[in-house]
C-alpha positions in Angstrom: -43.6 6.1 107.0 -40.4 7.4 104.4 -37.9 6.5 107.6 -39.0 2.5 107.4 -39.2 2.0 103.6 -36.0 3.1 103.5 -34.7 1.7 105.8 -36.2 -1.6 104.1 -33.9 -0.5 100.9 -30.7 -0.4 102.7 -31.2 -3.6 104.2 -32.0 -5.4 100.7 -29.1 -3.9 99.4 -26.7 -5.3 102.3 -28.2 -8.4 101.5 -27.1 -8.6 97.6 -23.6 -7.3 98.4 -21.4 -9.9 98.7 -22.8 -12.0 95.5 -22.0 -8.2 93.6 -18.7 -8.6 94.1 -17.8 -11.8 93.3 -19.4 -11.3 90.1 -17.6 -7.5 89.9 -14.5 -9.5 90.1 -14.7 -12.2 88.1 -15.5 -10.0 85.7 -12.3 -8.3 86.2 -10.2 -11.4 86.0 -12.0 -12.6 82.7 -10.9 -8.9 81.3 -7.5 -9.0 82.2 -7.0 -12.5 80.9 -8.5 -11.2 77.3 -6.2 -8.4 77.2 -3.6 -10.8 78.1 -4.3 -12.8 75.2 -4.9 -9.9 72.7 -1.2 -8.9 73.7 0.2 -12.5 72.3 -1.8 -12.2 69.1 -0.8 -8.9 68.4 3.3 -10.0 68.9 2.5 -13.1 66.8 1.2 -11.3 64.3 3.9 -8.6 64.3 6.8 -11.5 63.7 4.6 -13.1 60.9 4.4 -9.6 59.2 8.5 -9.3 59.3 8.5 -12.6 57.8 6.1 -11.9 54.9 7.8 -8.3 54.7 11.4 -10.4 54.2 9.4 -12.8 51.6 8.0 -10.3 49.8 11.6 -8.2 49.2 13.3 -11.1 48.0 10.4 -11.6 45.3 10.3 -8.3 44.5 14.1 -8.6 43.6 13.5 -11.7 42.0 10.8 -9.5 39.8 13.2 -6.6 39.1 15.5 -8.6 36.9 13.1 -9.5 34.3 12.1 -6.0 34.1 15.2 -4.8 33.4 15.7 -7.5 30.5 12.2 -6.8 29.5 13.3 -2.7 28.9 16.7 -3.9 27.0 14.6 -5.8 24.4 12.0 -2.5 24.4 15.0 -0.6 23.4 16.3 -2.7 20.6 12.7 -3.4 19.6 12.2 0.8 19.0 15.9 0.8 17.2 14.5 -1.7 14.6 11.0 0.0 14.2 13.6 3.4 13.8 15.2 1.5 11.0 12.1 0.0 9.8 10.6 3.7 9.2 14.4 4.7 7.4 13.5 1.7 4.8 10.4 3.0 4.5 10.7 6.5 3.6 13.8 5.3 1.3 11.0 3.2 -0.6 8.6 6.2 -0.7 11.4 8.5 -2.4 12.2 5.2 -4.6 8.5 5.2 -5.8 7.7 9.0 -6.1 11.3 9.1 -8.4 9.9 6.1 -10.5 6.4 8.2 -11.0 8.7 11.2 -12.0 10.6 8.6 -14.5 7.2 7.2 -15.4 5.5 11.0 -16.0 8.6 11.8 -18.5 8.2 8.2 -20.2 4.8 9.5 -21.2 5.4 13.1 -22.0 8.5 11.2 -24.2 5.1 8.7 -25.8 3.1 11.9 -26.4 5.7 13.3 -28.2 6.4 9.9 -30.1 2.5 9.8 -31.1 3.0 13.5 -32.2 5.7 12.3 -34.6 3.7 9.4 -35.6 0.9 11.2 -37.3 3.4 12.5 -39.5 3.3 8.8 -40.7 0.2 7.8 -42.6 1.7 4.8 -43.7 2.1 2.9 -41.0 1.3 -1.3 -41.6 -0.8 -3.3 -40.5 1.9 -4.9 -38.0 3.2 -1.8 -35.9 -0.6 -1.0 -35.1 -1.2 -4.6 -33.8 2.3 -3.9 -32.0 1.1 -0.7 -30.9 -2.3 -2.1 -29.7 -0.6 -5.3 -27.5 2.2 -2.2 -25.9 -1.4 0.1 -25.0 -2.7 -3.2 -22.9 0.2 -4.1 -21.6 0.5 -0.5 -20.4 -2.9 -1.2 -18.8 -2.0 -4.1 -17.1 0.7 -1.9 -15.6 -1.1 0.8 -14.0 -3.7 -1.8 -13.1 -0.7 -3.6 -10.8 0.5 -0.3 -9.8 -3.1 0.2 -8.3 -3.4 -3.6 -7.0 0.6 -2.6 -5.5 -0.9 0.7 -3.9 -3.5 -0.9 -2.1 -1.7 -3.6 -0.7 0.6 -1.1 0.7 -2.2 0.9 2.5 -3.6 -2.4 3.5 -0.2 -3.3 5.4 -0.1 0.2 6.8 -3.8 -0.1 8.4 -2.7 -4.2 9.5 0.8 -1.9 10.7 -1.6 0.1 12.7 -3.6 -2.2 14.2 -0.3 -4.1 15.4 0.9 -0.8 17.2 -2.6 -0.4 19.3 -2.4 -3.8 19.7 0.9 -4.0 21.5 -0.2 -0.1 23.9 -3.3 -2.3 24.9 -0.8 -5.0 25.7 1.3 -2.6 27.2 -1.2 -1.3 29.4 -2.8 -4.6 30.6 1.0 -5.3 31.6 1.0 -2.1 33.8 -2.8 -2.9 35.2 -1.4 -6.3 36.2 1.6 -4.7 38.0 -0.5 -2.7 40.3 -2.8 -5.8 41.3 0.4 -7.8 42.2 0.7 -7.1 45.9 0.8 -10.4 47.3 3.5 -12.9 47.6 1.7 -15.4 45.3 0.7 -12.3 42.8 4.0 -10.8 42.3 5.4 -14.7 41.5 3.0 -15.1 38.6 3.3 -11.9 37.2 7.2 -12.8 37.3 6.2 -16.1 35.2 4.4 -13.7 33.5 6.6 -11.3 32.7 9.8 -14.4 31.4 6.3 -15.2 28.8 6.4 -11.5 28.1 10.3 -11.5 27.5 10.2 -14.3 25.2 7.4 -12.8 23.0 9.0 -9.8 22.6 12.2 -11.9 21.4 9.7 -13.6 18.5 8.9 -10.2 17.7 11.9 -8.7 17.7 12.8 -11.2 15.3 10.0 -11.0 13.3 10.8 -7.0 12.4 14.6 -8.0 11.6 13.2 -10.3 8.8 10.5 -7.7 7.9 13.6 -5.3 7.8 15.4 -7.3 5.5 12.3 -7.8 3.4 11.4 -3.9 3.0 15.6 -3.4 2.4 14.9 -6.3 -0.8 11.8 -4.6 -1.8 14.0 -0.9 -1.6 16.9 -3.1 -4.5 13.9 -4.3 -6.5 12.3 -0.5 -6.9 16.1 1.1 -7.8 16.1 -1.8 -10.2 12.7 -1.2 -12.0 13.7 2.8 -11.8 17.1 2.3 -13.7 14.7 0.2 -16.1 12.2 3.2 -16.7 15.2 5.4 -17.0 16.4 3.0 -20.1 13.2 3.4 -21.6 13.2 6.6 -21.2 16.2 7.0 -23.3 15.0 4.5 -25.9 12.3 6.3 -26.3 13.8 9.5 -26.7 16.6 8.0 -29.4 13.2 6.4 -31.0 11.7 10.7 -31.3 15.0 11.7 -32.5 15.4 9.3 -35.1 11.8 9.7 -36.3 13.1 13.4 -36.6 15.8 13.0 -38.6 14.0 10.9 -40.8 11.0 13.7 -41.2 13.7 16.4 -41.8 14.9 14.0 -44.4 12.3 13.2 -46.1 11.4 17.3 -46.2 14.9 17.7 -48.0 14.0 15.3 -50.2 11.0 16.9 -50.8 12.6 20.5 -51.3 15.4 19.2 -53.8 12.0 17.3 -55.6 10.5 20.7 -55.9 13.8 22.5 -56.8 14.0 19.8 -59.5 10.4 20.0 -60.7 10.9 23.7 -61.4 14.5 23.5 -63.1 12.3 21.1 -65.4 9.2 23.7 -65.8 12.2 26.5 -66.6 13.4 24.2 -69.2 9.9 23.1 -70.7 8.7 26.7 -71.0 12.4 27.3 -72.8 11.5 24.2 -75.0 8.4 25.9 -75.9 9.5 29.4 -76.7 11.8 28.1 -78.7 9.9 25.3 -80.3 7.1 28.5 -80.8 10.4 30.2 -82.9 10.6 27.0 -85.1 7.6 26.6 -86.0 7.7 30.1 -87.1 10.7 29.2 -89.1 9.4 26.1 -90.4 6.4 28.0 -91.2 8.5 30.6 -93.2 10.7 27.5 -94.7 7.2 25.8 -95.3 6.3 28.7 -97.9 9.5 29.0 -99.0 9.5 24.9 -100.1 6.5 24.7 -101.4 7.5 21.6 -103.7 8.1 19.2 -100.2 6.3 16.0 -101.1 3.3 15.3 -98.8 5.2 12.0 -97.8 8.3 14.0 -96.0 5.4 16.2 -94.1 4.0 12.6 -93.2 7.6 11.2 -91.8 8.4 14.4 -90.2 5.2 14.1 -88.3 5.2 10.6 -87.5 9.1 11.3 -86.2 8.1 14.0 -83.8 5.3 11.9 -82.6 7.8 9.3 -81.6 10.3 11.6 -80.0 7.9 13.0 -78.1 6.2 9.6 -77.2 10.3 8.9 -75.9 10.9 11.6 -74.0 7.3 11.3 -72.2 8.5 7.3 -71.4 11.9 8.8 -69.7 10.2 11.3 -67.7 7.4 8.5 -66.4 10.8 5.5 -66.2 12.0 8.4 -63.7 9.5 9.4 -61.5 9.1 5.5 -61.0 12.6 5.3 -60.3 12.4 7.6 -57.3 9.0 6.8 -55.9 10.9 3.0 -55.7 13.4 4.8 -53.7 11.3 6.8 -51.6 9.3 3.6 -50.9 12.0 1.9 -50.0 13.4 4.2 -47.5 9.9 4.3 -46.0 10.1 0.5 -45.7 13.6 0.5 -44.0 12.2 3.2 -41.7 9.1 1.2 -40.6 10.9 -1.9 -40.3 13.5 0.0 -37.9 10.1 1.3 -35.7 8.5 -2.5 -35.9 12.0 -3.4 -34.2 12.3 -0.6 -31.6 8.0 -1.4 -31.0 8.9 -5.1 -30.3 11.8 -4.3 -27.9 9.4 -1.7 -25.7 6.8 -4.3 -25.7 9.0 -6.9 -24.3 10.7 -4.6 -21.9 7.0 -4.1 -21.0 6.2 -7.8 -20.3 9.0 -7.8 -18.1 7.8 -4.7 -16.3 4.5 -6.7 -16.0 5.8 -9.5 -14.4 7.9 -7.5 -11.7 5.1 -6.1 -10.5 3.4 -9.4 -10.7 6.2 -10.5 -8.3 6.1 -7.4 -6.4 2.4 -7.9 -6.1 2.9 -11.1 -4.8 5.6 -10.1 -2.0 3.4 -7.7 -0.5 0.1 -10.0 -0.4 2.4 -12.3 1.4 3.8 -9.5 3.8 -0.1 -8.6 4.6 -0.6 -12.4 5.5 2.3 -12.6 8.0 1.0 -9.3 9.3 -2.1 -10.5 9.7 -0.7 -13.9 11.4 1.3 -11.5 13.6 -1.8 -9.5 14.8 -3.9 -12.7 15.3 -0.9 -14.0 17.4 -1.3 -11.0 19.3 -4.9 -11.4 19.9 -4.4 -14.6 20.8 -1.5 -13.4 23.8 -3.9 -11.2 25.0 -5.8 -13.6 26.4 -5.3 -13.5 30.0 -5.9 -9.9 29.9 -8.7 -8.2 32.3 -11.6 -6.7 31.3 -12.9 -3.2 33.0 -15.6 -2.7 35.3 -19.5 -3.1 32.8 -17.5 -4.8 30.5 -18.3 -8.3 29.6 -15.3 -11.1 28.3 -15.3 -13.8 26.0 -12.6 -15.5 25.2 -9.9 -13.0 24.2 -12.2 -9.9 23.4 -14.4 -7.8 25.9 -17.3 -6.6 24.8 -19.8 -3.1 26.3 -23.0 -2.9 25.1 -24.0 1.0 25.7 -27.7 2.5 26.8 -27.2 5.8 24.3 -28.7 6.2 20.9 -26.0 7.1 18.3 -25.4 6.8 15.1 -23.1 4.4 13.2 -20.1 6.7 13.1 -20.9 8.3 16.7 -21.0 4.5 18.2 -17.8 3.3 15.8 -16.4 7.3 17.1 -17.3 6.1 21.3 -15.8 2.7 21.0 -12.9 4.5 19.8 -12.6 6.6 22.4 -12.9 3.5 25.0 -10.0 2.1 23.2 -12.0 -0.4 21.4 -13.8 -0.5 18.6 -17.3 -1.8 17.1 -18.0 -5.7 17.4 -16.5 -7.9 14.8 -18.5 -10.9 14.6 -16.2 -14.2 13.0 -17.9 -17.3 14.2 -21.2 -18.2 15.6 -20.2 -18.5 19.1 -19.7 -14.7 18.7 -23.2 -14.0 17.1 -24.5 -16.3 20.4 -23.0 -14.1 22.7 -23.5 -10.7 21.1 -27.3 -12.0 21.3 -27.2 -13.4 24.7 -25.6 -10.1 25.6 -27.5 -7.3 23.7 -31.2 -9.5 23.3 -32.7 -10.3 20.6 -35.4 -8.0 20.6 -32.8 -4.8 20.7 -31.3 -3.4 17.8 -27.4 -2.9 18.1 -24.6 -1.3 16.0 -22.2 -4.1 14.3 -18.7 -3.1 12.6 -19.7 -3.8 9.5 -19.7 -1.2 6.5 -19.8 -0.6 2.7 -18.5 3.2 3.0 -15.5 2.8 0.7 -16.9 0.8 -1.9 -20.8 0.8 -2.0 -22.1 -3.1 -2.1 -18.9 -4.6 -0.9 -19.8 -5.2 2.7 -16.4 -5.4 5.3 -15.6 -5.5 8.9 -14.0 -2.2 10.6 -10.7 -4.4 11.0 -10.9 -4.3 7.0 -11.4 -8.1 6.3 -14.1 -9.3 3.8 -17.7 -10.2 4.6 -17.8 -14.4 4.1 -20.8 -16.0 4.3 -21.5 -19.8 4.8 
């Protein structure tokens, strides 16, 4: 029974053969003709990458060039910030010498107010002088403070223009490494002739800011030769209020000198009027037949003697007090003067640092310009991976819980910092981004002066 089934097997199979093998070789053909095929793609696509390798060279060589011009302008652009920073720590010494000049002006005042006291009869006039040279004074130190500021001010907008340009900087090396393409590495060399010519504004832009910090460096040695002349005014001012002190306590010694020869003299008078009267007493009881009209004249004539000599004394004590008052109204006349020219020297004082003032208020608006310009070339720049763009700015919104300073303290450390809001398509977006239900962290603060809200990138809080 096994012998004839198989037996019926092997005949089936005899059967099937023939159509097996047509198909087996068909089969075969179909392969070979594939691999044939795969062969002439594979040599096509070797020539087309030696073309594209040939393309790509010549760009890259094409891109080289403005590299190399782009690294020249680096290098003069970090010779001028070089000489930039010179200026700058010539203007610091400038300004710490003029605080030297400005701490002996007042030691120089104290000692003038010590002198002054002396005085007690001052007019009315030299204390109005006085009172208009105190304000002015005031006014001063008030521009000295408004000056102080604005320099910080620049120094944080200075700041701000540095990061600026190393996030600039590295956008420009992120878009290198994505160029790999033919079409890629051509616009980042468009790119990069944009980035040439920016760098040209700007390295004009710090030649004129060169020139303006070199002006600013002549107008401080100017105003410090200034103090340095009312310095010595003030000084000639002590030593002439000395001289007249000491003379006046000369004046006072040959006065007192004078007043006791003259007490010497009465006391002499009176011994030896004391000895006459004796004598006239003795001649009195010697003539005792006088007539009662002689001891009437003689009395009457010593009462007018002594009336006369009592008018001389009083004619000169007047005489010197007139001379004593007029010396004290030639000296107060001569301080009224010197009062008037330190309160005009002050005015003018006032009115360079008005002009100073000025100067720097318009060096933090071109700052300012200059970092908006480079907010505004940042544009095309990418944002990283969870971070969302609009226009010109990227924004992250983070899942942690931190405080203010921890959050402003994170975004710092992202390169970034907390979210300035300027317009209302930026408060739409921050809410569209963050929801309105969630509460977020803002860069706005009033930590250096409590009520007087500001953004972290130190601009005022406006509302409309």
């Amino acid at each position: 029974m096994i012998i004839i089934c198989t037996s019926v097997y092997l005949w089936r199979w005899k059967r099937h053969f023939p159509t097996a093998a047509v198909c087996l070789g068909l089969l075969c053909v179909l392969l070979l003709a594939w691999i044939i095929g795969l062969l002439l793609y594979q040599r096509n696509q070797l020539t087309s990458f030696d073309t594209l390798t040939k393309e790509r060279d010549q760009i890259q060589t094409s891109y080289n060039t403005p590299t190399k011009v782009r690294d020249q302008l680096q290098t003069s652009y970090n010779t001028l910030t070089k000489e930039r920073d010179q200026l700058q720590t010539s203007y610091n010494t400038l300004t710490k010498e003029r605080d030297q000049l400005q701490t002996s002006n007042n030691t120089l005042t104290k000692e003038r107010d010590q002198l002054q006291t002396s005085y007690n009869t001052l007019t009315k006039e030299r204390d109005q002088l006085q009172t208009s040279y105190n304000t002015l004074t005031k006014e001063r130190d008030q521009l000295q403070t408004s000056y102080n500021t604005l320099t910080k001010e620049r120094d944080q907008l200075q700041t701000s223009y540095n990061t600026l340009t190393e996030e600039r900087d590295q956008l420009q090396t992120s878009s290198n490494t994505l160029t790999k393409e033919r079409d890629q590495l051509q616009i980042s060399s468009n790119n990069l002739t944009k980035e040439r010519d920016q760098l040209q504004t700007s390295f004009n832009t710090l030649t004129k800011e060169r020139d303006h910090l070199q002006t600013i460096s002549n107008t401080l040695t100017k105003e410090r030769d200034q103090l340095q002349t009312s310095s010595n005014n003030l000084t000639k001012e002590r030593d002439q209020l000395q001289t007249s002190n000491n003379t006046l306590t000369a004046e006072r010694d040959q006065l007192q000198t004078s007043y006791n020869t003259l007490t010497k003299q009465r006391d002499q008078l009176q011994t030896s009027y004391n000895s006459l009267t004796k004598e006239r007493d003795q001649l009195q009881t010697s003539y005792n037949t006088l007539t009662k009209e002689r001891d009437q004249l003689q009395t009457s004539n010593n009462t007018l003697t002594a009336e006369r000599d009592q008018l001389q004394t009083n004619y000169n004590t007047l005489t010197k007090q007139r001379d004593q008052l007029q010396t004290s109204c030639n000296t107060l006349t001569a301080e009224r003067y010197q009062i008037q020219t330190n309160n005009n020297s002050l005015t003018k004082e006032r009115e360079q640092l008005q002009t100073s003032n000025n100067t720097l208020t318009e060096e933090r608006d071109q700052l300012q310009k200059e970092a908006e310009c480079l907010k505004q070339s940042l544009v095309q720049k990418v944002c990283p991976d969870g971070w969302k763009k609009l226009g010109s700015s990227c924004y992250y919104v983070s899942t942690e819980t931190k405080s203010w300073e921890e959050s402003r303290q994170d975004c710092r450390n992202r390169g970034a910092d907390l979210v300035v809001i300027k317009s209302e398509d930026d408060q739409t977006f921050v809410n569209w981004l963050c929801g309105v239900k969630n509460y977020v962290w803002i860069g706005l603060t009033d930590s250096v002066s409590e009520g007087t809200w500001k953004w972290v990138d130190y601009t005022t809080l406006t509302t409309k």
